[in-house]
C-alpha positions as CSV (number, residue, x, y, z in Angstrom):
1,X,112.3,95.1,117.9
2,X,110.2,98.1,119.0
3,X,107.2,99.2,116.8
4,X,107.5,101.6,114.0
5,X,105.9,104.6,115.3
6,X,104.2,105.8,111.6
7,X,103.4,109.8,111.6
8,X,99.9,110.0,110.1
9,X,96.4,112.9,110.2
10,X,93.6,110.4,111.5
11,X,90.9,113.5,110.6
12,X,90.7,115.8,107.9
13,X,88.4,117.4,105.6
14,X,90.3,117.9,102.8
15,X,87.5,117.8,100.2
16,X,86.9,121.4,101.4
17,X,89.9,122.7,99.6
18,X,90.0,124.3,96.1
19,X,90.5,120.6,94.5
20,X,93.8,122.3,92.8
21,X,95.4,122.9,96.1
22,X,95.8,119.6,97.4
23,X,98.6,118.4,95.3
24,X,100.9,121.2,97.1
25,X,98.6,120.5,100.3
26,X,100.3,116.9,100.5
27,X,103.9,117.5,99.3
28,X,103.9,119.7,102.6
29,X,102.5,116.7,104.4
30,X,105.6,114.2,102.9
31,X,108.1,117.0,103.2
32,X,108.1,116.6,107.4
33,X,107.2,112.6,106.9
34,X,103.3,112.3,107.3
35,X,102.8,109.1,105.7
36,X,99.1,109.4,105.3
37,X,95.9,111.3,106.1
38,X,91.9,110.0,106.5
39,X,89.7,113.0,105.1
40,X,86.1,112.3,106.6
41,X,82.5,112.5,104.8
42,X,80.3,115.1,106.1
43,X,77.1,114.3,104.0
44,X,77.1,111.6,101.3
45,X,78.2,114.5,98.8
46,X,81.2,115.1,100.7
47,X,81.7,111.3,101.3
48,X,81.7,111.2,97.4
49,X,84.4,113.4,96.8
50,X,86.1,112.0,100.1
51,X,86.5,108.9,98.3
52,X,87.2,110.4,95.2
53,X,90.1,112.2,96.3
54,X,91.5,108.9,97.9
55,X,91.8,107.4,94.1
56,X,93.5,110.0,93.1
57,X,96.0,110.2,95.9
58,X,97.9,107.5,97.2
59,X,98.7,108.8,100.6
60,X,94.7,109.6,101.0
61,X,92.3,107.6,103.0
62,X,88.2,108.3,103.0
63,X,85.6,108.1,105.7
64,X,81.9,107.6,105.1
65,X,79.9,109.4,107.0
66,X,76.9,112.0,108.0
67,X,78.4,114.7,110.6
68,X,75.5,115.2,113.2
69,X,75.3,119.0,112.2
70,X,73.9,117.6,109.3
71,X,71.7,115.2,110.6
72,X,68.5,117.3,109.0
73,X,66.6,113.9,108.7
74,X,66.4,110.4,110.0
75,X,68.7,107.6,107.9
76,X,66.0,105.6,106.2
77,X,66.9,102.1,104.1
78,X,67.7,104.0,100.7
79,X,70.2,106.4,102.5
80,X,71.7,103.3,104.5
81,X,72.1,101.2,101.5
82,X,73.7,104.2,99.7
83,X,76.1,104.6,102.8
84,X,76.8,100.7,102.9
85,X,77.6,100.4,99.3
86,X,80.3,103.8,99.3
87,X,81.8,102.0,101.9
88,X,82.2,98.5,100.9
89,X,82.4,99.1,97.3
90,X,85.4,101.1,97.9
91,X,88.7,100.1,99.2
92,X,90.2,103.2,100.7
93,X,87.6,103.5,102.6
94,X,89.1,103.1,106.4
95,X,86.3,104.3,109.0
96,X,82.8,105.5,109.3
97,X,83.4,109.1,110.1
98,X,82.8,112.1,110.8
99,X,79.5,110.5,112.9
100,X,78.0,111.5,116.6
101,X,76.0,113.9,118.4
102,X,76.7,117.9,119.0
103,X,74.2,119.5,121.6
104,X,74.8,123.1,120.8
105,X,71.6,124.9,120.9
106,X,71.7,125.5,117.2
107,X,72.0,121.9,116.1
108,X,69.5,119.5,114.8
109,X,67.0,117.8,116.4
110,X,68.3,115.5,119.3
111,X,66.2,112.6,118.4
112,X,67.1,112.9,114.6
113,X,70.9,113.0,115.4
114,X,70.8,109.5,117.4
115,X,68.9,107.8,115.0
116,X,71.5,108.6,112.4
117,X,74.3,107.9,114.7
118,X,72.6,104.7,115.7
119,X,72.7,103.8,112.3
120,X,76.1,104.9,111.0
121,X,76.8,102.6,114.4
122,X,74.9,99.8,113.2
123,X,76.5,100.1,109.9
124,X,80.1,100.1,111.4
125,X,79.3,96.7,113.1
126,X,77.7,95.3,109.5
127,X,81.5,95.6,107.8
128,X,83.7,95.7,110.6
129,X,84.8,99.4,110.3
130,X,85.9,102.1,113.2
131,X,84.3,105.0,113.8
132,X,85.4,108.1,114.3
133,X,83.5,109.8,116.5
134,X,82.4,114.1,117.2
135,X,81.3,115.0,120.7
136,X,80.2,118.6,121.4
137,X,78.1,119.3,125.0
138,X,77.6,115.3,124.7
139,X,79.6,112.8,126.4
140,X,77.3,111.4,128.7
141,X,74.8,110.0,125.6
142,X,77.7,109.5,123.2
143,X,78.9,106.9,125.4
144,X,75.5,105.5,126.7
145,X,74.4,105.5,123.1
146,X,78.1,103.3,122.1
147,X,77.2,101.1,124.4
148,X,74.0,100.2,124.1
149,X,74.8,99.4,120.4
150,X,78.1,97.3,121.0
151,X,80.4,100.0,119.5
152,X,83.2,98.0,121.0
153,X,83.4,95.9,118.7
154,X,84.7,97.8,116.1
155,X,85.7,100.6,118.4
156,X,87.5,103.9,116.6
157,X,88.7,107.3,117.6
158,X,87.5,110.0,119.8
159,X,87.6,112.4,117.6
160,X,89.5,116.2,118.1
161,X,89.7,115.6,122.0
162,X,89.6,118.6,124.6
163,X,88.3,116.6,127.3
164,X,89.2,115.2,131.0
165,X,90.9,112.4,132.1
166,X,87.5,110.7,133.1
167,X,85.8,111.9,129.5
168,X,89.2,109.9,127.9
169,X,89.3,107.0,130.4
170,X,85.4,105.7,129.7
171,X,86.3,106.5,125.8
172,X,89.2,103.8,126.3
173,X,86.8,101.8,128.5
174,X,84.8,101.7,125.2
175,X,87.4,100.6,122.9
176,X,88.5,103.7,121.4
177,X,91.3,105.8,120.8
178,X,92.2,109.9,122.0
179,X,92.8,111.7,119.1
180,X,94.7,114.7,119.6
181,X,95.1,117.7,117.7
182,X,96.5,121.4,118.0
183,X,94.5,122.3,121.0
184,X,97.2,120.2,122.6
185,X,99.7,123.0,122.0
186,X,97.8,126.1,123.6
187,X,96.0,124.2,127.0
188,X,98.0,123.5,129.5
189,X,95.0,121.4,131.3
190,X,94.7,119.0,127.9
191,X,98.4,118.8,128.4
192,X,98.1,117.3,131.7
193,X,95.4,115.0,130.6
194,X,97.5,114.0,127.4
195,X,100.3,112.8,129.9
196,X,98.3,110.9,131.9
197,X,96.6,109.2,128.7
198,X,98.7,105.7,127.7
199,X,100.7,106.0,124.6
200,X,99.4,102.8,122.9
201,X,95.6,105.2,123.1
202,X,96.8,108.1,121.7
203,X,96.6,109.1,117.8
204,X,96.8,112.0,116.2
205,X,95.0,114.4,113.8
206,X,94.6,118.0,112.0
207,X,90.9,118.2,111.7
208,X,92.8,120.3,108.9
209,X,90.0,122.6,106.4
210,X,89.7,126.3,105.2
211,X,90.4,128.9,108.0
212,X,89.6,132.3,106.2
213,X,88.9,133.9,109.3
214,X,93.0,133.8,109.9
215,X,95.0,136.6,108.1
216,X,97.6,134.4,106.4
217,X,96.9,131.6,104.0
218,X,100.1,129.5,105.4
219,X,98.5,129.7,109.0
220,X,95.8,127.4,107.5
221,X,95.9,123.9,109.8
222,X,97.0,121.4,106.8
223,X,98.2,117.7,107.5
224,X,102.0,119.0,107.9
225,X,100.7,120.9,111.4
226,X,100.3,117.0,112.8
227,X,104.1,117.2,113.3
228,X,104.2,119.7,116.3
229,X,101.0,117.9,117.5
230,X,103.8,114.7,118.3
């Protein structure tokens, strides 16, 4: 019997909705059969209500997890224990995520984004959780940086891929899978790659949040939008 194929949003931030929106947010999600969606920590804050939300909401996952835009300081013992116990205190609690390094010019300080990626790593490893992974003008040192901690071992997602075929074979090569999202729709060279990439690698994801810079509220990317994605 072939595998179930199961139609789910791997990466979210939900928690940035107006909390009495995401009721409606989610029956548009079951209406066109997603099953489930992850919605990913930022800070510890946003991990909080990430996990809060999950409780409340059957189809809702969490991810614990400092994004490296907001990797302002180094992750010291009290804010390790404080991740480690939001993520094994908590059952829906899936992945570490939304964790790496982003290189634009106005982002933190290099050195203080891969000591806290180093440590979400380490703290992956410690309770046997994926990570979920951002990459912006870093692939090279993302994947030095996985391996040199043993990130396979747990291994994850490649998170909102718009890479090549090289970038997505050495992020298979390091035991994790290509997420893809709406860019898939409007490039045709992520479309190439995306065919290339095997099947059993692929997952997908919304990255869904507020978008008021689009004219039209129902234009907003929302769980449902995983559907065209597949």
């Amino acid at each position: 019997m072939a595998n179930k194929l199961v139609l789910g949003d791997c990466h979210t931030h939900l928690d940035h909705y107006p909390p009495k929106e995401i009721p409606e947010i989610l029956e548009r999600a079951r209406e066109v059969d997603v099953e489930f969606a992850v919605c990913a920590g930022t800070t510890i804050a946003s991990t909080k209500e990430c996990i809060q939300m999950s409780e409340q909401y059957d189809m809702l996952y969490a991810g614990v997890g400092i994004h490296p835009m907001h990797a302002e300081k180094i992750v010291d013992e009290a804010t390790y224990e404080e991740l480690k116990s939001l993520a094994e205190n908590n059952p829906k609690v899936v992945c570490i995520s939304e964790v790496g390094l982003d290189f634009l010019p106005e982002s933190p300080d290099h050195e203080i984004q891969y000591q806290v990626f180093r440590e979400h790593i380490r703290l992956a490893r410690s309770l046997k959780l994926p990570i979920i992974f951002h990459s912006r003008e870093s692939h090279p040192e993302i994947f030095q940086t996985l391996r040199e901690e043993h990130a396979e071992e747990v291994g994850g997602i490649m998170h909102y891929f718009q890479a090549d075929e090289a970038t997505a074979r050495e992020a298979i090569d390091c035991g994790f899978f290509i997420s893809l999202a709406r860019p898939l729709l409007r490039l045709p060279e992520l479309q190439e790659v995306a065919k290339i990439i095997p099947m059993d690698n692929i997952v997908l994801e919304t990255d869904a949040a507020p978008q008021p810079f689009k004219k039209y509220r129902h234009n907003w990317t929302e769980p449902r939008h995983v559907l065209p994605v597949a």
